[in-house]
N, C-alpha and C positions, 0 to 999 in steps of 0.2 A: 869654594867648591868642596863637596865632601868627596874623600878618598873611602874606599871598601864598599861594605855592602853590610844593608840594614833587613834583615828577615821579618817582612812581612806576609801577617798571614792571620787567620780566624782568632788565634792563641796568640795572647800575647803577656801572659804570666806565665812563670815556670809552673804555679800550682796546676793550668789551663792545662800546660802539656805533660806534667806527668801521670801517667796510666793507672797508677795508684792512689794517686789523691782525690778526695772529693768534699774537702776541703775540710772534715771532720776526724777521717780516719784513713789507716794507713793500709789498703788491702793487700793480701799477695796472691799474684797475677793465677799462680796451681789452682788453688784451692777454694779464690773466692773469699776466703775469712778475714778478718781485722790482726792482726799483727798488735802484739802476742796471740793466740788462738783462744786464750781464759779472758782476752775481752778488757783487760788492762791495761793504762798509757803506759808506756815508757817513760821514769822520772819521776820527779816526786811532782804533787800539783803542787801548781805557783803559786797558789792562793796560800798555803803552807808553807814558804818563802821567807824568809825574814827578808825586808828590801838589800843589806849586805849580798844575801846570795841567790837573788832574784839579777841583779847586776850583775854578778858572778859569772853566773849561766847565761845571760844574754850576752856578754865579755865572751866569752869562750864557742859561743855559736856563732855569733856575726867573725872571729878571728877563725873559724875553721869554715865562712860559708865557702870562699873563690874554689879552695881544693873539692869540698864537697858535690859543687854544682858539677865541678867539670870530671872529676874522676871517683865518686860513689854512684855505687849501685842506687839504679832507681828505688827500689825502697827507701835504702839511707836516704836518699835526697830527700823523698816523700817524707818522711821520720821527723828528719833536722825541718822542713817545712813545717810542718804539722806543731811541731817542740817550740819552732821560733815564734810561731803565731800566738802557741800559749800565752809564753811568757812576755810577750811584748802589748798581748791584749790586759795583760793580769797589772802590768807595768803602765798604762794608758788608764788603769781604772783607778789605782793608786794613787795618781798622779795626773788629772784632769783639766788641771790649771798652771800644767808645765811650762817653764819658764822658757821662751823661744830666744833664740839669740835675734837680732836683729838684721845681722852680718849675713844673715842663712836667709833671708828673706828678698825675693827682689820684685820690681816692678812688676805691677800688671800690666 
């Protein structure tokens, strides 16, 4: 038997439900415009990454998401979303015939 309770509902990505996201850019809620206002990411692109500090930055975003989801401001979330996707799509392209552990794998 499961214990608590499981939110369902249309959304079911954090991307889905935050107000800012639209899965490209980061908006802010006043004004309408992409965050920075000059139309710039945040960060250097990952494609300019040595794989060292591509790992680096993806280390340092997945070890600060728990705090982020639950207590940044929706833009941060939207931001660190936006940022993780980068680098994890840049790391995916890199890296196409990534070695799967076995152990992580289970029946269909």
């Amino acid at each position: 038997m499961m214990t608590g309770s499981v939110r369902q509902d249309d959304f079911g990505s954090p991307e889905q439900r935050m107000p800012e996201w639209d899965g490209d850019h980061v908006h802010d809620r006043a004004s309408g415009e992409a965050d920075p206002p000059d139309g710039e990411l945040l960060g250097v692109d990952p494609a300019e990454l040595a794989d060292e500090d591509l790992i680096r930055e993806m280390h340092s975003l997945h070890r600060t998401r728990l705090d982020t989801l639950r207590h940044a401001a929706d833009s941060a979330l939207a931001n660190h979303l936006r940022r993780t996707a980068e680098l994890e799509t840049e790391y995916l392209a890199r890296h196409p015939g990534r070695e799967v552990d076995p152990s992580r794998l289970r029946d269909a």
